[in-house]
C-alpha positions in Angstrom: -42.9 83.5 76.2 -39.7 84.4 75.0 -38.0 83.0 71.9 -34.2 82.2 70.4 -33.8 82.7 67.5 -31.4 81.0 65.1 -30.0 81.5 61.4 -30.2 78.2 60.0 -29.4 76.6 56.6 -30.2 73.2 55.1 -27.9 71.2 52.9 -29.3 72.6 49.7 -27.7 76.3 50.7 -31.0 77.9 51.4 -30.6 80.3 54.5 -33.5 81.1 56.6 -34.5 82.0 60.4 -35.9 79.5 63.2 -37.2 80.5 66.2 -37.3 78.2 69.3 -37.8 78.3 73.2 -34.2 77.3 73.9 -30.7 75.8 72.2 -32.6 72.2 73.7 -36.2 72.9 72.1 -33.9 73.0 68.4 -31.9 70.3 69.5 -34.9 68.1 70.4 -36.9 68.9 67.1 -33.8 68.3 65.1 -33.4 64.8 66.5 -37.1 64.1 65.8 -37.2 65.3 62.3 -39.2 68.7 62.4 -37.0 70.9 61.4 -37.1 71.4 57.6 -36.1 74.1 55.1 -39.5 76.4 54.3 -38.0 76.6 50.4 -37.0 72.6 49.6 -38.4 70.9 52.5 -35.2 69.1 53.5 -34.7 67.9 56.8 -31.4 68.5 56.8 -30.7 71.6 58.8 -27.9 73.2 61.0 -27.6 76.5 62.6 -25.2 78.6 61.4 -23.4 81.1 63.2 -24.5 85.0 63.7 -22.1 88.0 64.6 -23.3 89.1 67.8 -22.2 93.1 68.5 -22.4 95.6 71.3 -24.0 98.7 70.4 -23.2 101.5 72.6 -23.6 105.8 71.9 -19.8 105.8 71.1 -18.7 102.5 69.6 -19.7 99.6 67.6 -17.4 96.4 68.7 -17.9 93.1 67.7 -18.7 90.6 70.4 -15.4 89.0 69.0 -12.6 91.4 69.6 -14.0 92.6 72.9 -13.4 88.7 74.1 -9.9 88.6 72.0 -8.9 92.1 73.5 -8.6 93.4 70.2 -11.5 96.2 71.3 -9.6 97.0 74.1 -8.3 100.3 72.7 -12.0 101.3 72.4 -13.2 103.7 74.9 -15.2 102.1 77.5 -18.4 103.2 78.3 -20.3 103.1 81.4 -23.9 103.0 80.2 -24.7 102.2 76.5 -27.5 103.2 74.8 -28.7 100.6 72.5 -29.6 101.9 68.5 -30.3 100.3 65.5 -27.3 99.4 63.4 -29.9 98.6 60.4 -29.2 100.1 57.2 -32.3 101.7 54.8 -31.8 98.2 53.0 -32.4 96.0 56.2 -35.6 98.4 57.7 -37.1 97.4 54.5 -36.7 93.8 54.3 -37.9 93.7 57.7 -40.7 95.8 57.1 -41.6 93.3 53.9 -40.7 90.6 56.4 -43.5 91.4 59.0 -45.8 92.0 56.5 -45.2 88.5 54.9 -45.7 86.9 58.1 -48.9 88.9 59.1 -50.4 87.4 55.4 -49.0 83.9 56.6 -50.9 84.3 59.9 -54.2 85.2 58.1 -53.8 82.4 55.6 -53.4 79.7 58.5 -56.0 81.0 60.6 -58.8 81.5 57.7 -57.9 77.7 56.6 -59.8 75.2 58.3 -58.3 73.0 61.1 -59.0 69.5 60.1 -56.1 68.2 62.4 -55.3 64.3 62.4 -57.7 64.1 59.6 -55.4 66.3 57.7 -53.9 63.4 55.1 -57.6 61.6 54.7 -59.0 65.2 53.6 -56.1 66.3 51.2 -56.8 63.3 49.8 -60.2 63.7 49.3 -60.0 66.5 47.9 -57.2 66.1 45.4 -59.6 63.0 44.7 -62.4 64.9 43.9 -64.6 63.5 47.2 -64.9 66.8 49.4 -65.1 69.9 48.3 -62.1 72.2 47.4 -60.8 74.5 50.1 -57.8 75.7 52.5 -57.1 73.1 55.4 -54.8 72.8 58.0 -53.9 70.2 60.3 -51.4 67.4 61.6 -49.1 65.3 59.0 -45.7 63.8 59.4 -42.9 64.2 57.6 -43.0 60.7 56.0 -46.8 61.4 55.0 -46.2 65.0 53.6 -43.5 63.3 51.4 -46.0 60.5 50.7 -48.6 63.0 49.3 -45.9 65.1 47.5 -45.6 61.8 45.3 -49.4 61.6 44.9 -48.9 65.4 43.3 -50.6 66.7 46.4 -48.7 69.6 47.4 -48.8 70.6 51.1 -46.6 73.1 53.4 -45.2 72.6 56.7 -46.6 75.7 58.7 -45.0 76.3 62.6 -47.3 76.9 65.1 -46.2 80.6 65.7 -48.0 81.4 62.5 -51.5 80.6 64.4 -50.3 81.8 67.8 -52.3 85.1 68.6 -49.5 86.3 70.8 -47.1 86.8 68.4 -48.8 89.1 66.4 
């Protein structure tokens, strides 16, 4: 399965990525509420816009000024070759990046899956009633905000971090 993905932001200025099966798959979860900033938790979200550019052997042109005609006093070339534009700075942050999201992965799959029993066990446990531990399962948004105010603190996960493909 491929994915999209998008640069999004929520209302509180926090940038981050989001990555869907289509333009419609964000559209749809925006409309239903699942969409929500991984720092603040607001629902608020939009995606922002991202500089697409050609990379070729003897050029770098933004998508822009190719479509404007601006890049038309760049050579053309026949058949690009494709190579990373990323600076020392970027390699890095993607390298912390994919190691942030391999500890992610490890931390959902080693909690247990309690699924729609999720809100009745963090519950219990915050309560004192079953025992202490990592769990995962299914909340909505209304519910995660109505344990927030009982001072139990839950995070939103997306699936991809359990998905075994992705890795």
């Amino acid at each position: 399965m491929s994915f999209k993905v998008f640069n999004l932001q929520c209302d509180a200025g926090h940038l981050f990525e989001g990555w869907f099966g289509s333009h419609d798959d964000f559209d749809m979860q925006q409309a239903r509420g699942l969409l929500s900033c991984p720092m603040c938790q607001s629902v608020e979200v939009k995606k922002m816009p991202s500089a697409p550019r050609i990379n070729s052997s003897r050029t770098l042109v933004p998508a822009a000024e190719l479509q404007s005609g601006e890049g038309a006093s760049h050579q053309p070339v026949t058949a690009p070759t494709m190579r990373s534009t990323h600076t020392p700075i970027q390699a890095e942050l993607q390298k912390i990046q994919a190691e942030l999201l391999s500890h992610l992965r490890q931390a959902v799959r080693s909690a247990e899956d309690v699924g729609s029993d999720f809100v009745t066990e963090a519950r219990a446990m915050h309560e004192g009633e079953a025992p202490a531990r990592s769990i995962r399962g299914i909340a909505s948004a209304q519910e995660r905000e109505e344990l927030a105010e009982e001072g139990i603190a839950v995070v939103p996960v997306p699936d991809f971090l359990s998905d075994d493909r992705l890795q």
